[in-house]
C-alpha positions in Angstrom: 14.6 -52.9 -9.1 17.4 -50.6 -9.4 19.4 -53.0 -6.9 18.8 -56.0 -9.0 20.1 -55.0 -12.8 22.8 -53.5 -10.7 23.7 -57.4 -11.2 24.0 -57.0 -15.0 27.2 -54.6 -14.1 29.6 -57.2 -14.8 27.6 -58.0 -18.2 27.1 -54.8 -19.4 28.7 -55.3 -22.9 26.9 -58.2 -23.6 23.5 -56.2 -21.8 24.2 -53.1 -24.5 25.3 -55.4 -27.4 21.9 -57.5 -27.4 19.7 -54.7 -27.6 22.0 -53.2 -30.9 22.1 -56.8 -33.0 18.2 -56.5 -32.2 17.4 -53.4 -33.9 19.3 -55.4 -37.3 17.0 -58.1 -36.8 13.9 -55.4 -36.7 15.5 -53.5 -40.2 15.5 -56.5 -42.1 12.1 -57.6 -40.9 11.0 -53.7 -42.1 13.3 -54.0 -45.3 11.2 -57.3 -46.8 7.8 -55.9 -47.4 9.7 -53.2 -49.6 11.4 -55.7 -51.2 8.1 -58.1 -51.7 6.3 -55.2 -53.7 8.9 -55.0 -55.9 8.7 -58.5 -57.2 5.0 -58.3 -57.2 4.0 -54.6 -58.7 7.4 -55.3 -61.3 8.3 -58.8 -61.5 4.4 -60.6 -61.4 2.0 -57.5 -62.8 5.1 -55.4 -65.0 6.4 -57.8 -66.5 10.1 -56.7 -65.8 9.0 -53.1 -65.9 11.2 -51.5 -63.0 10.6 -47.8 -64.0 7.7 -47.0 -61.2 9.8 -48.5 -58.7 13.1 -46.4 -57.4 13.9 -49.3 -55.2 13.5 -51.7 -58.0 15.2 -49.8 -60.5 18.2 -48.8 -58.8 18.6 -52.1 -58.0 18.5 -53.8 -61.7 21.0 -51.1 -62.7 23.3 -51.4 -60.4 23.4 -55.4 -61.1 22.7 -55.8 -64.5 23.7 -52.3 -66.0 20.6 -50.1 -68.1 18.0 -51.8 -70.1 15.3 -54.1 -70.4 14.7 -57.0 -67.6 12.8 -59.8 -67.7 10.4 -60.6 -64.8 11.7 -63.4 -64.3 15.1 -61.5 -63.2 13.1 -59.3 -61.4 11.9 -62.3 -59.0 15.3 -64.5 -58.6 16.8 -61.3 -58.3 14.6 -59.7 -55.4 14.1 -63.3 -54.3 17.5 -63.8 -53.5 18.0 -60.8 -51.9 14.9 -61.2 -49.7 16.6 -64.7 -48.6 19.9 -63.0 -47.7 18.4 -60.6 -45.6 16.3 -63.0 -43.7 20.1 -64.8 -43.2 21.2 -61.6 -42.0 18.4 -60.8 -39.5 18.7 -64.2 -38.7 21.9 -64.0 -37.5 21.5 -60.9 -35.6 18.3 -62.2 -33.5 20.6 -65.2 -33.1 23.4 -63.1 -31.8 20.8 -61.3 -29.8 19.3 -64.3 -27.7 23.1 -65.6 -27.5 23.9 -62.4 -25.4 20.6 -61.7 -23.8 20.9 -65.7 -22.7 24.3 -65.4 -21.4 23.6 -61.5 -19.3 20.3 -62.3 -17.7 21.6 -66.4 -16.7 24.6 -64.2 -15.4 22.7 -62.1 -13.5 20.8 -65.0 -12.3 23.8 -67.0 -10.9 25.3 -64.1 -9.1 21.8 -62.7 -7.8 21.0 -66.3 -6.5 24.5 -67.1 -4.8 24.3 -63.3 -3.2 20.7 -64.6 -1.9 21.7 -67.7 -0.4 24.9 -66.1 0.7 22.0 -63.4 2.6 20.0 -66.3 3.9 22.8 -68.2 5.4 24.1 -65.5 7.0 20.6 -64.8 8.9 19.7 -65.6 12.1 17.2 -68.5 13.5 14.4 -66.3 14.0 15.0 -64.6 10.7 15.0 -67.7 8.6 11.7 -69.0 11.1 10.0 -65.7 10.3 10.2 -66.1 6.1 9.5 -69.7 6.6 11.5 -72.7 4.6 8.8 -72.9 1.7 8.9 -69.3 1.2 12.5 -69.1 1.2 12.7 -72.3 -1.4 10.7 -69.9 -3.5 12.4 -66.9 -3.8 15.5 -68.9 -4.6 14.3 -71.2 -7.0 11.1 -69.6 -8.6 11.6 -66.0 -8.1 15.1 -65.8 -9.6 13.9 -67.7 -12.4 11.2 -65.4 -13.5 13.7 -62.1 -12.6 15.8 -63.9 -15.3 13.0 -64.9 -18.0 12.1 -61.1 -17.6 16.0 -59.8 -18.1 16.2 -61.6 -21.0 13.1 -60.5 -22.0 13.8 -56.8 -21.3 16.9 -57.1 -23.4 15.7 -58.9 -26.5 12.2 -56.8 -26.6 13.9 -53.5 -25.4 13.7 -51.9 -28.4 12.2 -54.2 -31.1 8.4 -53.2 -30.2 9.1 -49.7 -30.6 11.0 -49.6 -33.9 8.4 -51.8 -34.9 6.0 -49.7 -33.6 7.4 -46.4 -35.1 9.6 -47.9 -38.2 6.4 -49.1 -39.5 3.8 -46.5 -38.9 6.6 -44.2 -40.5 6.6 -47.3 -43.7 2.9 -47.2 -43.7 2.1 -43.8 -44.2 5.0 -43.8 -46.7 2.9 -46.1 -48.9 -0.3 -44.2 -48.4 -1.3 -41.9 -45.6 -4.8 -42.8 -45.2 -3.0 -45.9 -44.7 -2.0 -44.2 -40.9 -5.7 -43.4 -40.5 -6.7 -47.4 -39.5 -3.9 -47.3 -37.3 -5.4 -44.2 -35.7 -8.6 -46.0 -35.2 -6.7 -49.1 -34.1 -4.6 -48.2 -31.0 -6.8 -46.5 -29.3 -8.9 -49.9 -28.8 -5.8 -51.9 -28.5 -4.6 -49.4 -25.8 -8.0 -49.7 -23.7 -8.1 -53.3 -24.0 -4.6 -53.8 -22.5 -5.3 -50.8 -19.6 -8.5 -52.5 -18.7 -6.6 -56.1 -18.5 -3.3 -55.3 -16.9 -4.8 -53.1 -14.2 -6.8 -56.0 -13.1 -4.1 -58.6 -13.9 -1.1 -56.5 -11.9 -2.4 -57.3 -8.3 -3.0 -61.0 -8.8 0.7 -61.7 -9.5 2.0 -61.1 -5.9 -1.1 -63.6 -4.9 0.6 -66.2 -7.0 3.8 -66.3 -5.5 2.1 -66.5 -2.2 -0.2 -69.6 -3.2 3.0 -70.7 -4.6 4.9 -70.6 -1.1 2.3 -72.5 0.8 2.8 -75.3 -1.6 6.1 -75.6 -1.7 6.1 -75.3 2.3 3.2 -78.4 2.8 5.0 -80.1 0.3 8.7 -79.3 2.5 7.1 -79.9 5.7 5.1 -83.6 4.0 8.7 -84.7 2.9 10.4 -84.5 6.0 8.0 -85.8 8.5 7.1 -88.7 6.0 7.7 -90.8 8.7 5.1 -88.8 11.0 2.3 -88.7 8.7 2.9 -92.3 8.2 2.8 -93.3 11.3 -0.5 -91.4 12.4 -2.0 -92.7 8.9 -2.8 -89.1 7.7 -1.5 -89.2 4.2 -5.3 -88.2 3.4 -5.7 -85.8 5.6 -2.0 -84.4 4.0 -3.5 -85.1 0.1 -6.2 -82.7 1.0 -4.0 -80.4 2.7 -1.9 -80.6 -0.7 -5.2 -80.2 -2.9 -6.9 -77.0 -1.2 -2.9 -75.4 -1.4 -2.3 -76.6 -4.7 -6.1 -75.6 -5.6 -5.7 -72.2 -4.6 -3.0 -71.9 -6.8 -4.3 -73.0 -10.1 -7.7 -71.1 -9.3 -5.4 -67.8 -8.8 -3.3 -68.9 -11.6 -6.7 -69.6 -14.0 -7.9 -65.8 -13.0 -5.4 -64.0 -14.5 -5.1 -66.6 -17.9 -8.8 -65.8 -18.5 -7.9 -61.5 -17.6 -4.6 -62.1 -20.3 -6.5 -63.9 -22.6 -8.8 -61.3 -24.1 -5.8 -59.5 -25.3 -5.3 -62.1 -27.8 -8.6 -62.0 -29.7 -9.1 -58.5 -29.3 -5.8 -58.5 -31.2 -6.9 -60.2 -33.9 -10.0 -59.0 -34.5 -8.4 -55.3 -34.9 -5.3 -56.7 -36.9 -7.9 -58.6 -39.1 -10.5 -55.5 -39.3 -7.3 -53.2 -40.1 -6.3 -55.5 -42.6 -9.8 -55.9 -44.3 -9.7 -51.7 -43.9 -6.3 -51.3 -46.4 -7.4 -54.0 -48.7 -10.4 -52.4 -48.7 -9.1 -48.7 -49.6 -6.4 -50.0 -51.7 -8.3 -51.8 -54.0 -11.1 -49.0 -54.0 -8.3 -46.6 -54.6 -6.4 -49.3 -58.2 -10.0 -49.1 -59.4 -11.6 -45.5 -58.9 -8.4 -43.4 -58.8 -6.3 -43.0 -61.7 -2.6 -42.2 -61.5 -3.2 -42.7 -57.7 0.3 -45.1 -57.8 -1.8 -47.5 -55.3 -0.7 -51.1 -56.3 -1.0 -55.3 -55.4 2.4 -54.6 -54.4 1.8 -51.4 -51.7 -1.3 -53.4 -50.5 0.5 -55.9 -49.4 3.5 -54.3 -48.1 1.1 -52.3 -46.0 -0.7 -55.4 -44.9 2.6 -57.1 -43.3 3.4 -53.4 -41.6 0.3 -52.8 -40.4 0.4 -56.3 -39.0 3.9 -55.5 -37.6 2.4 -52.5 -35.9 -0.3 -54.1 -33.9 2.1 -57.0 -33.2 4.2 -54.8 -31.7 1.4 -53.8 -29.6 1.1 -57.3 -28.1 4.7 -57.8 -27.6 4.4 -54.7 -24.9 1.0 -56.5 -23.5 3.4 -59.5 -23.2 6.1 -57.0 -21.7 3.5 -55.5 -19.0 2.6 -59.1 -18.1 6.0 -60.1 -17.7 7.2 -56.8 -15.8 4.1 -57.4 -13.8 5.4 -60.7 -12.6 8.9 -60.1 -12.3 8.0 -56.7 -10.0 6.4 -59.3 -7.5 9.4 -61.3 -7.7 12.2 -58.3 -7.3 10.2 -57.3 -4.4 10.2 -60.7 -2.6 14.2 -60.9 -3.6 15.2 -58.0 -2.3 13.2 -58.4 0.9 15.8 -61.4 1.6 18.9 -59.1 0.2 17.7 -56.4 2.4 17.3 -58.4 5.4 19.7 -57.4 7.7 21.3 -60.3 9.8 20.1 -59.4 13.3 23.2 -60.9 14.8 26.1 -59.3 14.2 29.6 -61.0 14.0 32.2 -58.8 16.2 36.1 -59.0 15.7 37.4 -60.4 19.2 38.6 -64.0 19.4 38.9 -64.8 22.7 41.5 -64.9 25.6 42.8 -67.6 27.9 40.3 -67.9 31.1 39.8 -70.4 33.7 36.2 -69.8 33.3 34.7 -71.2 29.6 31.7 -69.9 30.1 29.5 -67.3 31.8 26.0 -66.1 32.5 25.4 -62.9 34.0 22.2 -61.7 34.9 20.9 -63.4 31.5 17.2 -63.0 30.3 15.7 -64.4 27.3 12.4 -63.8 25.4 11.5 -65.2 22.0 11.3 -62.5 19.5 7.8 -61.3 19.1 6.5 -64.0 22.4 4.3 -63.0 24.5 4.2 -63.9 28.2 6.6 -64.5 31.0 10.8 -65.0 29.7 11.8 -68.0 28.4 14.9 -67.3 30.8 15.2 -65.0 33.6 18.2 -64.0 36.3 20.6 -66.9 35.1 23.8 -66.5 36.9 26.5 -69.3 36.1 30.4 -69.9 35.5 31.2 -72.8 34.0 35.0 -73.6 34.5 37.9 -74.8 31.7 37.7 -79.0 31.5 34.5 -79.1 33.4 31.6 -81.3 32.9 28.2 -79.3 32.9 25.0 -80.7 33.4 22.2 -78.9 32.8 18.5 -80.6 33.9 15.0 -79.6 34.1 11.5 -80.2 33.0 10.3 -80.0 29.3 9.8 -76.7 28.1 12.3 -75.1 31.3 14.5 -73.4 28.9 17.7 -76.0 28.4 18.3 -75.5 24.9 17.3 -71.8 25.0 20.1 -71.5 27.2 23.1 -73.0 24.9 21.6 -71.4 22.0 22.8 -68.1 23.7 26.8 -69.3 24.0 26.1 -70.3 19.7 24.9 -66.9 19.6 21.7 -68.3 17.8 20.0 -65.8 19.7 21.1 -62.9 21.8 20.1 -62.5 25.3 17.6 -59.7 26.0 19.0 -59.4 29.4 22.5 -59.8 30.7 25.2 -60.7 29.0 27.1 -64.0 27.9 30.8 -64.4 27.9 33.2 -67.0 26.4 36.6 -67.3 27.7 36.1 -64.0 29.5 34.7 -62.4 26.6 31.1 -61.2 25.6 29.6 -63.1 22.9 28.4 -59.9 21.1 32.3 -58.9 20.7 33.2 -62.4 19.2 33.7 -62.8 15.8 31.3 -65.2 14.7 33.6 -67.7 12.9 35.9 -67.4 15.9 33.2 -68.2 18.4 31.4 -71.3 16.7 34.9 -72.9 15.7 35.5 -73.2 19.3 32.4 -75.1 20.4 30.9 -78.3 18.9 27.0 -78.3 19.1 25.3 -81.7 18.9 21.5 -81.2 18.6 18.4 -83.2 19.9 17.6 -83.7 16.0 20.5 -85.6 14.5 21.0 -83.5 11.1 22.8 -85.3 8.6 23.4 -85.3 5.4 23.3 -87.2 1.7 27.1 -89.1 1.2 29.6 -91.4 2.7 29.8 -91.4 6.4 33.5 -90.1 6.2 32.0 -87.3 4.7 30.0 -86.8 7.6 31.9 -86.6 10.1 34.0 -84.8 7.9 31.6 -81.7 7.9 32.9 -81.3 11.3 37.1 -80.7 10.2 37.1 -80.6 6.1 40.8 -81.8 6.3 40.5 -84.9 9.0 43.2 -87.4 8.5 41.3 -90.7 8.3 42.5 -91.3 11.5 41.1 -88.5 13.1 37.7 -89.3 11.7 38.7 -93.2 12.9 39.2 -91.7 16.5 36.2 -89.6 16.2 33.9 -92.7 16.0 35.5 -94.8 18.3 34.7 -92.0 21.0 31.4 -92.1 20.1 30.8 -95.6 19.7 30.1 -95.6 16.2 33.2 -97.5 15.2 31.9 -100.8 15.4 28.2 -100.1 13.7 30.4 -98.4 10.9 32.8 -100.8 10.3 30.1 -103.4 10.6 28.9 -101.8 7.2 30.0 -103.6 3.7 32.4 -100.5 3.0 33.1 -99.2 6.2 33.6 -95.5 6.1 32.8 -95.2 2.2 29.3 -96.6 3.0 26.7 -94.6 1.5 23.9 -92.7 4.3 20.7 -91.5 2.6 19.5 -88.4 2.9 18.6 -87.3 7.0 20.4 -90.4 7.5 17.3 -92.2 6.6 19.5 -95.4 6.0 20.5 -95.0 9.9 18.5 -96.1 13.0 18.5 -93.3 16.0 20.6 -94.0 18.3 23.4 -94.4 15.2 21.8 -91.2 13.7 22.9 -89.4 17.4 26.6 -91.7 17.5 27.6 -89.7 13.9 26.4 -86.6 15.3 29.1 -86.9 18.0 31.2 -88.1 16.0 31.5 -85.1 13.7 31.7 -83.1 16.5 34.4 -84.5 18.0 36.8 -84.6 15.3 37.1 -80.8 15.2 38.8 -81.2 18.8 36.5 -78.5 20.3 37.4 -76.5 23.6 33.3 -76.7 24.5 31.2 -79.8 23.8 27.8 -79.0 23.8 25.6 -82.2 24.0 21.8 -81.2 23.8 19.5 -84.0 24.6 22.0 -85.7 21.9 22.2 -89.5 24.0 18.5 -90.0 24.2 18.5 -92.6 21.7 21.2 -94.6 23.1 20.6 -97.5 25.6 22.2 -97.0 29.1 25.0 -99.7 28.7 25.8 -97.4 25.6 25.8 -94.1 27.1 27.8 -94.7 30.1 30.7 -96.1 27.6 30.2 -92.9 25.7 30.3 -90.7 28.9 33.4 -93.0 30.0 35.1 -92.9 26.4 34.9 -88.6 27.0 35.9 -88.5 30.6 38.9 -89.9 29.1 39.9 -88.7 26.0 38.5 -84.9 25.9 40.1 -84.1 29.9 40.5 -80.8 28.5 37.0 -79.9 27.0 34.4 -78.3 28.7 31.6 -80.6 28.4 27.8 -79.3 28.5 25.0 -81.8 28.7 21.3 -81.0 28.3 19.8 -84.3 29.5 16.2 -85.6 30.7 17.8 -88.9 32.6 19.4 -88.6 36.0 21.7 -91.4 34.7 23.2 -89.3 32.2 24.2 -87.0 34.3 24.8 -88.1 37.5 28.6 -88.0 37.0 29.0 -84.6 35.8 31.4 -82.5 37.9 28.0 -79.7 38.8 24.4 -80.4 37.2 22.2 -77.4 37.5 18.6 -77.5 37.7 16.6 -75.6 35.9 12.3 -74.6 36.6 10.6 -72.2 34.9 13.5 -70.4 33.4 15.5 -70.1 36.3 18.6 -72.0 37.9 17.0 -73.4 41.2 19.9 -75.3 42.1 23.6 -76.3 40.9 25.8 -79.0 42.3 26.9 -82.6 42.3 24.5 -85.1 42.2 25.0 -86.2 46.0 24.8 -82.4 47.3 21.5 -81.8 44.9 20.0 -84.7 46.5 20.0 -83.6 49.9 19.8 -80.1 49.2 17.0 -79.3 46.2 13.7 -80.8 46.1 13.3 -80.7 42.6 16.0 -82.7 41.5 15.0 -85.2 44.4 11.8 -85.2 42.4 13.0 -85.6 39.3 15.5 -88.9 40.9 12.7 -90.4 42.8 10.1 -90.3 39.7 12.6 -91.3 37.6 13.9 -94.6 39.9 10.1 -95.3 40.4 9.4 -95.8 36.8 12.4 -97.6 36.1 11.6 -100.0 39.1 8.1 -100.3 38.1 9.5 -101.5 34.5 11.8 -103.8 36.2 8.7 -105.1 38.0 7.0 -105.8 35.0 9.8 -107.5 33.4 
């Protein structure tokens, strides 16, 4: 908790400043009852007779000089100043929200952009193990109610306990047997609000979690729209939606009805308290002479003993907010504290013939159980080659890449780029050099300049030009009513695949990469397509180490080595002519692959 106001450091005059035009907001509120007796115990029932009230008196005189005053004066008079000092106050809580608004929206925008600066700084398996709905959350939700309760804490700091203690200490000024219903009135009030928050504090961590699980079915029903739709489950989804979404208000509805007994409880004491001084004031006008009790005191002590028990419920409301906000600081700083398991270093690299290198590499999933995803790869991939990389579903393809990205770190072995271990490379240094295309084309709301774009912010438009035309997206895009400036949905929904997988290639070519990683990234493309593609890079990128994850033999067939990969380990690496009379697997692979395509020419 200590962590998170450590946010308000930049804000601290506005943080100290809110809580100081509070306390004039409280002493006027604690000023008017004092000034409400005198119009009605000297203006309404004296007649202008000021003499039994110091307040009143001093007053008169110092206006209007000695003498007699008509009660008449005596009301405008105290009227008046009963309206200025509600101005006053009013400008002070004014002044107060203005500030408390400003720190705790402050804190917010910093706290939230040090959070999303956390998460994006996290690994795969870091961001996989909170869980996109859950993340959502905590940035959008979470913050929110950390800065509802800021402001909160700096408006309500100190107004419940100078309300608390200014008008006890008013109260017993007018009568002391005034204090004795408060004595009988906290104590009840005090139970009540143990008895409801100690039940109520455990359910608001339960909410946040019922609160992830919808925002992740409703994340996870938004991007596979097209899935659900497909398989006609939007049903089975609605219900998934309705037992989440159900969970939540039920949880939500527990601890309304466990806050909601404050409320009357409240108002029966404030009401029996009140009945209690009306009661012993008016006993005390009629049986006790000279007592001084008057209308006036009575209801002076009416509006501070309601102040009192007020105050009381603005520290249930407190407790209920602190309650929530604790589940939330905990669930913020559990990202903030989340150290990023990969850890930049501060080389950059050094000329080598070799791009890339495996050394005894082994690689298990955090947390997986079972055999290693990878086991004993040993590989150099050379400056300017093409790299093919071939095997089964589920042999460890992409695994393998995502160790040169440093998306993961190898358990085993080490990983080098241009001579250098991955661990040792800066970060920034290492991904600048390498353009990753993925099997899921990601791309983004905007123009499709500004797409490719993501790849080099400052591309020339001829650079982003060139950058299509390698990847064959020039004609598709300039088949478009604005060319470049045409609009792409969001995911590229406006895009069909294969045109989807041409931008992806696009943008990362135009960053002129020394490695070209190409996951899976052609699968969408027809073979008439692909092979201009593989031609169009043979020729233009002679320099960049290419790396192809593919499941066709035609897609890789011209690669300079293609290495086959079963069960996690490198079986075989050569050119396609060697691997054919040499490994059994790729043969398998060629021969089941030629066999369906001649059973579908067959067919045709």
């Amino acid at each position: 908790m200590r962590r998170i106001f450590g946010y308000l450091k930049p804000y601290a005059f506005l943080a100290i400043i809110s809580p100081l035009l509070m306390i004039g907001e409280v002493f006027a509120d604690l000023l008017l009852p004092q000034l409400m007796t005198v119009i009605v115990d000297c203006g309404i029932n004296a007649s202008g007779d000021v003499s039994s009230s110091p307040l009143g008196s001093t007053v008169m005189r110092i206006l209007y000089g000695a003498g007699e005053y008509t009660s008449m004066q005596v009301i405008l008079t105290f009227g008046i100043l009963m309206l200025l000092v509600v101005l006053i106050g009013g400008t002070f809580g004014v002044l107060c929200a203005f500030t408390a608004a400003k720190a705790s929206q402050g804190l917010g925008n910093d706290l939230r952009c040090d959070a999303y600066k956390r998460v994006m700084s996290l690994s795969i398996q870091q961001t996989d193990k909170f869980t996109t709905g859950s993340l959502v959350t905590r940035m959008t939700n979470d913050i929110a109610m950390i800065v509802e309760f800021t402001e909160m804490i700096l408006r309500m700091l100190v107004r419940p306990p100078m309300f608390f203690i200014g008008g006890t200490i008013m109260l017993c000024a007018l009568d002391i047997k005034f204090g004795l219903v408060l004595l009988c009135s906290l104590p009840i009030m005090a139970l009540t609000l143990f008895l409801v928050l100690s039940r109520a504090v455990p359910i608001f961590g339960t909410i946040q979690k019922k609160l992830d699980r919808v925002n992740t079915v409703v994340q996870e029903n938004v991007t596979g729209a097209r899935v659900v739709k497909a398989y006609v489950r939007e049903e089975h989804e609605n219900q998934r939606f309705e037992r989440a979404n159900r969970d939540l208000r039920d949880t939500n509805i527990r601890v309304h009805k466990l806050m909601a007994i404050t409320h009357p409880v409240l108002m029966v004491v404030m009401n029996a308290s009140i009945i209690a001084i009306i009661y012993m004031g008016g006993w005390e006008i009629d049986n006790v002479a000279g007592s001084g009790m008057s209308a006036g005191s009575i209801m002076a002590a009416v509006t501070y003993v309601t102040q009192v028990l007020m105050s009381v419920m603005m520290v249930s409301m407190l407790f209920n907010s602190i309650s929530r906000a604790m589940a939330c600081i905990k669930r913020v700083e559990e990202v903030l504290d989340s150290e990023p398991v990969i850890i930049s270093g501060n080389r950059t690299g050094e000329e080598s013939d070799i791009a890339v290198s495996f050394r005894n590499v082994g690689f298990r999933y955090p947390s997986a159980a079972g055999r290693p995803v990878l086991e004993d790869i040993n590989i150099d991939i050379k400056r300017g080659e093409t790299f093919a990389i071939i095997g089964a579903t589920g042999a460890g393809k992409t695994s393998l890449v995502n160790l040169i990205l440093r998306f993961y770190d190898a358990t085993e072995g080490e990983v080098l780029v241009d001579g250098v271990p991955v661990k040792e490379y800066d970060l920034g240094a290492l991904r600048s050099k390498i353009s990753y295309v993925m099997q899921k084309s990601e791309l983004f709301s905007g123009t499709i300049s500004e797409n490719i774009r993501w790849g080099k912010e400052n591309a020339t438009d001829e650079e982003v030009a060139d950058a299509a035309r390698i990847a064959q997206a020039q004609e598709f895009v300039e088949s478009f009513g604005e060319g470049y400036d045409s609009y792409i949905a969001e995911k590229g929904a406006s895009l069909s695949g294969g045109q989807k997988q041409r931008m992806s290639i696009a943008r990362a070519l135009v960053r002129k990469p020394e490695i070209l990683i190409l996951d899976d990234s052609t699968s969408a493309l027809d073979l008439a397509t692909e092979a201009k593609l593989r031609a169009s890079l043979k020729e233009e990128l002679g320099d960049t180490t290419v790396i192809m994850i593919a499941q066709r033999i035609a897609s890789v067939r011209d690669a300079d080595r293609i290495a086959v990969i079963e069960n996690g380990t490198i079986v075989a690496c050569a050119p396609h002519d060697e691997l054919m009379r040499t490994s059994a697997t790729y043969r398998d692979i060629y021969n089941s692959q030629t066999k369906e395509a001649g059973e579908v020419r067959v067919n045709e």
